[in-house]
C-alpha positions in Angstrom: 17.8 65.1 9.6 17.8 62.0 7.7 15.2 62.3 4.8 12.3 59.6 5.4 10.7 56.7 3.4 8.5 59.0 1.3 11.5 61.1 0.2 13.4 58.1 -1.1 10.5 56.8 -2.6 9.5 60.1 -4.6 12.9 60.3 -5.5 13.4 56.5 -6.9 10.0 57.5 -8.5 11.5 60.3 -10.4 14.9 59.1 -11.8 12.8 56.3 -13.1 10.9 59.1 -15.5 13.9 61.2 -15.9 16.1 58.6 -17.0 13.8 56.4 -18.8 15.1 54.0 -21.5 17.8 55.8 -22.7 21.4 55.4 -21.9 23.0 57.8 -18.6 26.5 59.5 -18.6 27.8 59.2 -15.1 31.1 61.2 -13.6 32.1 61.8 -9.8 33.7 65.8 -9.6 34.5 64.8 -6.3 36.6 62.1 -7.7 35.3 59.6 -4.8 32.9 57.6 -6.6 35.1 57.9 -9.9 35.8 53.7 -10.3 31.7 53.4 -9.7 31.1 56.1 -11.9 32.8 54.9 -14.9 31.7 51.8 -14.8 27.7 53.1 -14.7 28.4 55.7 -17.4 26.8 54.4 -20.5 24.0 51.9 -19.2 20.9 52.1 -18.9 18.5 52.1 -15.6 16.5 49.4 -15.7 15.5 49.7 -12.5 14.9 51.9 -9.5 13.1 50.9 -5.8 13.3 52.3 -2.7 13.6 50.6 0.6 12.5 52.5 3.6 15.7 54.9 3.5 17.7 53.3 1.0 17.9 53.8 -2.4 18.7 51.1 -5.0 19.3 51.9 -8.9 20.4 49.1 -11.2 21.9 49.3 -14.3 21.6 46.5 -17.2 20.1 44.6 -14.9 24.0 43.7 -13.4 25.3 46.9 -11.3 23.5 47.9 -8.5 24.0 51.1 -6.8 23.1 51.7 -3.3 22.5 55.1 -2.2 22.0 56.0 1.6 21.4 60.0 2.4 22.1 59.8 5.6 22.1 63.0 7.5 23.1 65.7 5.3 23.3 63.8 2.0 21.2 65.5 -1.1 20.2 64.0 -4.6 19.1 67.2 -6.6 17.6 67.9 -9.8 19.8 70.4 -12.0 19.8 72.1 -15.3 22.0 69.5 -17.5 24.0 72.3 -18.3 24.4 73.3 -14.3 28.1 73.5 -13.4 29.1 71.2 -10.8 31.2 71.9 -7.5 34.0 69.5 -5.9 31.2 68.3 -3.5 29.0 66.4 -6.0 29.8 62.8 -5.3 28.2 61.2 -8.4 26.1 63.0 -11.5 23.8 61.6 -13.4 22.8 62.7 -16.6 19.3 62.4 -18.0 16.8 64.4 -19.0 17.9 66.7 -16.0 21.6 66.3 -14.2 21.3 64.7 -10.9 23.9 66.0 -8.1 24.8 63.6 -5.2 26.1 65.4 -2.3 27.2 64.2 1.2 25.9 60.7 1.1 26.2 58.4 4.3 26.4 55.8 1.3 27.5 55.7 -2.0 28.4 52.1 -3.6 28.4 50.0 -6.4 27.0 46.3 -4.3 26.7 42.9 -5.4 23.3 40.8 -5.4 24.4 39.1 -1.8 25.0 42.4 -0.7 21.7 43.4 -1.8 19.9 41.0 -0.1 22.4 41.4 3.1 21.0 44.9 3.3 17.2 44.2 2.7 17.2 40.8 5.1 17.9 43.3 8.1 15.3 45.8 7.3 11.6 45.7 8.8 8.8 46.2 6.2 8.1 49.4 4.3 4.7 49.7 4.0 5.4 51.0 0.9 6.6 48.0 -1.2 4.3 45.4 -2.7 4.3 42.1 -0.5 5.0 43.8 2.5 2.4 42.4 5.6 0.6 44.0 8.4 1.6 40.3 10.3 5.3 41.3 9.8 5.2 44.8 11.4 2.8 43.4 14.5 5.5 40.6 14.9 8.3 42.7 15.4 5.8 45.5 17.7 5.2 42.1 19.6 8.6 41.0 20.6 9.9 44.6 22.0 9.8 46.1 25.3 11.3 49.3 24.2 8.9 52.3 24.1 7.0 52.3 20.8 8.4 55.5 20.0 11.9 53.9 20.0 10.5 50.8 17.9 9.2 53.1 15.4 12.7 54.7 14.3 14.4 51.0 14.5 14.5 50.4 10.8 14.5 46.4 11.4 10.9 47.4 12.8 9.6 49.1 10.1 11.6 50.8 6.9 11.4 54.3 5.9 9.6 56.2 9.8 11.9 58.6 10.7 11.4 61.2 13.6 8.5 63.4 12.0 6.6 60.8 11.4 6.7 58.8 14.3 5.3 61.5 16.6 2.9 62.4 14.1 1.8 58.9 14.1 1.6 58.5 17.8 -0.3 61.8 18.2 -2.8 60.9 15.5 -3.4 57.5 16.8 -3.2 58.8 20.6 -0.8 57.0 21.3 1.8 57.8 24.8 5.5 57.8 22.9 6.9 55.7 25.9 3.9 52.8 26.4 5.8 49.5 25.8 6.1 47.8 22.0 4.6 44.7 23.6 1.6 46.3 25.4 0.1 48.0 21.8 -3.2 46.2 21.4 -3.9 44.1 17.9 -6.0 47.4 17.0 -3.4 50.2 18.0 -0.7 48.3 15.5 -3.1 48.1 12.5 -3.5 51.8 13.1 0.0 52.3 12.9 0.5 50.3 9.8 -2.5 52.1 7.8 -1.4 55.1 9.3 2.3 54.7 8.3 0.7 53.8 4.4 -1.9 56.2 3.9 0.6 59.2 5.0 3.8 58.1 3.2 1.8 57.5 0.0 0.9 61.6 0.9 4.2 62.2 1.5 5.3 61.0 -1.7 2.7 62.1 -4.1 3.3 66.2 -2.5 7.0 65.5 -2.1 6.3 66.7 1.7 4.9 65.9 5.3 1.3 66.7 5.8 0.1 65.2 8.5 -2.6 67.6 9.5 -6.4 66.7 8.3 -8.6 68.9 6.4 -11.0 68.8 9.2 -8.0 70.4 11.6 -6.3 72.6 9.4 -9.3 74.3 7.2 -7.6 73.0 4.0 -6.5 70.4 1.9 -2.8 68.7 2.5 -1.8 69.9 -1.1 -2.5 73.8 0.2 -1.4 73.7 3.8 0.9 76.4 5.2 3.8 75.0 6.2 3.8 76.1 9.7 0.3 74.3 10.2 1.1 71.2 8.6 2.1 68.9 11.5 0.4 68.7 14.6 3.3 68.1 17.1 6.7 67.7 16.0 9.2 70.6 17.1 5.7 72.2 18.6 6.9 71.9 22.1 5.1 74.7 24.6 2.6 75.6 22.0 -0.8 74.5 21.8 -2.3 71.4 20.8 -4.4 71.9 17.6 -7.3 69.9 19.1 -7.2 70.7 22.3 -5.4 73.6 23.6 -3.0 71.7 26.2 0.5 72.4 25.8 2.9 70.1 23.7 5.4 68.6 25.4 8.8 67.3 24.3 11.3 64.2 25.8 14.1 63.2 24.6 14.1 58.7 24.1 17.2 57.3 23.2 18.9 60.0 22.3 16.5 61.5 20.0 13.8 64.0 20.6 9.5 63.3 20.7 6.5 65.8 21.3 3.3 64.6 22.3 0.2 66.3 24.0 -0.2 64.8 27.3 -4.0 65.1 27.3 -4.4 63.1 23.9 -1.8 60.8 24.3 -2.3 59.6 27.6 0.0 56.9 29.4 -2.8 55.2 30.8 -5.7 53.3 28.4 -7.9 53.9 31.3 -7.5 57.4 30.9 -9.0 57.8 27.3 
């Protein structure tokens, strides 16, 4: 599963602190990323941001470094004495050794390149400057089901396919009602929604999408297993109201909902 935006962004949050000011030794094990690595060994981060999936360090303000996980990529704290395998594509050394396994993207990019990549993203509701107006815009202009909008990253950056349902269910929302047919309220949900819960995400490095109210506790002390209300909860009962989850599978990936709270019809709310 690819990690989503409030992985990226907790991570981009901690190399910034690991790192700081001073200067990083880079090497590749695998030998894959060895050019990039050599020529980021020595600088100094001045700065790291996240963009919906995507990760972006640059160094001295010149190299950039674009880092996509993709499915079964992995950018792990280790000791700085840790021994490293033939798998790690790049390590960073700071204050901790950073291993950077099985990345969909690993690559040194220019500014252009940079800006190539960000003009086809939709907005992370996590970035400063990013508008409500953008996200309803592109809602507006799609006839796909919603729940196929909201894992379109020219949409909306960093919703992957936890959230999305959890969204959808929180919000009552049918996974398959058209982009186009959201009313002006139903797409401000989403955006706050998609805010409030990343920001969660980020600050306990995990999804919690369950409230206090329905779960007895607070997100930082939820049990795992009662921490989302529908997602991979197919045939088992919905946490408010006892009808069973369902599951579909739209374009090509899979979505639970609860057919009695997310209804297809607005009449039948």
């Amino acid at each position: 599963m690819v990690p989503e935006g409030h992985t990226i962004h907790r991570l981009s949050r901690d190399l910034r602190s690991d790192f700081g000011t001073n200067p990083v030794k880079a090497s590749s094990p695998q030998g894959r990323f060895h050019d990039g690595s050599v020529q980021i060994n020595g600088r100094t981060l001045s700065k790291s941001e996240a963009w919906g999936k995507h990760l972006f360090l640059s160094f001295d303000d010149e190299l950039i470094l674009h880092v996509h996980l993709g499915l079964i990529g992995k950018f792990r704290p280790h000791s700085i004495d840790s021994l490293t395998t033939d798998t790690v594509r790049l390590r960073l050394e700071g204050k901790q050794a950073w291993h950077l396994t099985g990345p969909q993207k690993c690559a040194l990019i220019s500014i252009d390149e940079f800006v190539n990549v960000t003009n086809g993203l939709g907005p992370d509701p996590l970035r400063r400057g990013t508008r409500l107006s953008h996200f309803a815009d592109n809602v507006a202009l799609r006839q796909t089901p919603i729940a196929v909008s909201l894992l379109d990253q020219s949409v909306i950056a960093g919703i992957g396919n936890v959230y999305r349902a959890e969204f959808l269910f929180i919000l009552g929302i049918h996974p398959e009602r058209p982009s186009c047919e959201l009313t002006d309220t139903e797409i401000r949900g989403l955006w706050e929604i998609a805010g409030t819960q990343l920001r969660q995400g980020v600050r306990l490095n995990r999804i919690v999408t369950v409230s206090r109210e329905d779960s007895g506790s607070v997100p930082g002390r939820v049990n795992p297993d009662d921490a989302l209300y529908v997602y991979k909860r197919e045939s088992q009962p919905c946490r408010r109201c006892g009808t069973d989850i369902r599951i579909t599978e739209l374009a090509g990936r899979k979505c639970w909902w609860c057919d009695r709270c997310q209804p297809r019809s607005l009449s039948a709310r």
